[in-house]
C-alpha positions as a Python dict, from the first residue, in 0.01 Angstrom:
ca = {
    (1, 'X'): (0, 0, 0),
    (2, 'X'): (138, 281, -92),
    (3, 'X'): (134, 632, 138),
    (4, 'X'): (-198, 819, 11),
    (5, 'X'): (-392, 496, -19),
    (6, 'X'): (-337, 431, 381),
    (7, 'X'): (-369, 790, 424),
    (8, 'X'): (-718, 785, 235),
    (9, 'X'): (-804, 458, 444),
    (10, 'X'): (-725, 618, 759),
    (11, 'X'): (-910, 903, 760),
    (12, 'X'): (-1195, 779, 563),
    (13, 'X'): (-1254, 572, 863),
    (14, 'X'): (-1235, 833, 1093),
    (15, 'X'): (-1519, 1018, 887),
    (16, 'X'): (-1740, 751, 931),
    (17, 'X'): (-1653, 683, 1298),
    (18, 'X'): (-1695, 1077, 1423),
    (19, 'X'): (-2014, 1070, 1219),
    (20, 'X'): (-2178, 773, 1343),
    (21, 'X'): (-2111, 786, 1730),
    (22, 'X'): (-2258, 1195, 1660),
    (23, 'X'): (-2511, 1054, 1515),
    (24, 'X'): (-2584, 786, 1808),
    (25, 'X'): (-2552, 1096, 2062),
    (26, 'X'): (-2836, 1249, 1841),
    (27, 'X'): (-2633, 1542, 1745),
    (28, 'X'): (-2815, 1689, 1454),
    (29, 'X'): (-2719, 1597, 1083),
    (30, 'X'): (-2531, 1860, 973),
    (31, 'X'): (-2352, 1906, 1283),
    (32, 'X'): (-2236, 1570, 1273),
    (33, 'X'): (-2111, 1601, 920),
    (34, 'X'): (-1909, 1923, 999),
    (35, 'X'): (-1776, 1799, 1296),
    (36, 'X'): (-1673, 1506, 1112),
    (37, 'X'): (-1524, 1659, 801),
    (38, 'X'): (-1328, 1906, 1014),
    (39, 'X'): (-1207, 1590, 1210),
    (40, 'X'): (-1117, 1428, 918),
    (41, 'X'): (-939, 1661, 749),
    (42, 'X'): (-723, 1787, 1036),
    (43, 'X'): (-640, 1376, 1010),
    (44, 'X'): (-521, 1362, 692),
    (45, 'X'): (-287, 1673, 719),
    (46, 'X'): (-157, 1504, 1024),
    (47, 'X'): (-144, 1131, 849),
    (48, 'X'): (6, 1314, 490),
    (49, 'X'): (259, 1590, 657),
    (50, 'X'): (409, 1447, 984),
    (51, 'X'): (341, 1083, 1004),
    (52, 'X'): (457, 923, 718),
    (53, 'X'): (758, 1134, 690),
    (54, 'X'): (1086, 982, 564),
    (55, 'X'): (1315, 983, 826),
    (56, 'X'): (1672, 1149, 740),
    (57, 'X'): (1953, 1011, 869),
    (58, 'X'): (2333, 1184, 862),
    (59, 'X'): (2631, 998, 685),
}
């Protein structure tokens, strides 16, 4: 798997998780979504920027 497919995964997944424990705490729809999205997205610049990083090492 390459690094923007398990990035993708990742915070796919978190989407649908944030959404649907919202959405079991009966926060309304759209609510849900944004908090969700926001989530999400604050995920994948983590997942893309820092996390998967290539580590440089000195010679």
């Amino acid at each position: 798997m390459t690094k923007e497919t398990k990035v993708t995964l990742i915070t796919g997944f978190t989407f649908i998780t944030i959404f649907f424990a919202l959405m079991i705490a009966e926060v309304f729809i759209t609510r849900a979504t944004a908090y969700a999205l926001f989530a999400s997205l604050f995920m994948y610049l983590f997942f893309d920027k820092y996390f998967f990083e290539q580590k440089k090492t000195e010679c």
